[in-house]
C-alpha positions in Angstrom: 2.0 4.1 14.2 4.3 2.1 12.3 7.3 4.2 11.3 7.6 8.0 10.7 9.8 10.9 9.1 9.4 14.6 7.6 7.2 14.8 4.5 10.2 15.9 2.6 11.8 12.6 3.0 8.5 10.3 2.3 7.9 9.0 -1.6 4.9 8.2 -2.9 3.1 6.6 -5.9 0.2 5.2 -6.9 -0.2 1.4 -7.6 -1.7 0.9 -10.9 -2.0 -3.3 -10.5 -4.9 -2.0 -7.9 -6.1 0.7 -9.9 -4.5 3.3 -8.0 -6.3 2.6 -4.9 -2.9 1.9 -3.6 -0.1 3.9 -2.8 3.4 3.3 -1.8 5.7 5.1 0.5 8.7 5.0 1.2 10.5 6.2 4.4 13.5 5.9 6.1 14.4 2.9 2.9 11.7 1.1 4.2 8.4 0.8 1.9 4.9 0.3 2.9 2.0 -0.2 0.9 -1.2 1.9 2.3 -4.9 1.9 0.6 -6.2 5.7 2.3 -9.9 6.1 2.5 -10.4 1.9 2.4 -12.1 1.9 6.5 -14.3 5.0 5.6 -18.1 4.7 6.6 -18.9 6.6 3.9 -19.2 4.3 1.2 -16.7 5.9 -1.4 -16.5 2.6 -3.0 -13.5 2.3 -5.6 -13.9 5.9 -6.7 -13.7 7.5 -3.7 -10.6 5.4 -2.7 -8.5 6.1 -5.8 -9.1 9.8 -5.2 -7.9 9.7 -1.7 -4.9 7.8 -2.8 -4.4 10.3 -5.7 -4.8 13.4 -2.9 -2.2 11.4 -0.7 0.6 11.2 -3.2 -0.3 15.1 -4.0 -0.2 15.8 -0.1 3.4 14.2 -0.1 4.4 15.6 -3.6 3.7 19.2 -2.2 5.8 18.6 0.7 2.2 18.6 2.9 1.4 22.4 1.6 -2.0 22.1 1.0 
């Protein structure tokens, strides 16, 4: 684990120079730039990566209510 904090105080957005397969968060005013879904074995190729990276940044957004 690199770093951690309440949902409620994590930001998150999508990186469109990667096509949204890329989202950043920021925590504690530090930001780190995560790619979810990109070690899969379940060959979601681009698609599949861009929607995990879209459900992250709703996750977050919600405040983790699914």
């Amino acid at each position: 684990m690199t770093d951690s904090a309440p949902v409620g105080e994590v930001t998150a957005k999508r990186m469109w120079v990667t096509g949204g397969q890329t989202v950043s968060l920021t925590l504690q005013d530090r930001t780190y730039n995560t790619t979810p879904g990109w070690g899969s074995r379940g060959g979601q190729g681009i698609v599949g990566i861009a929607g995990a990276a879209k459900a992250l940044v709703k996750l977050i957004e919600s405040n983790g209510a699914h």
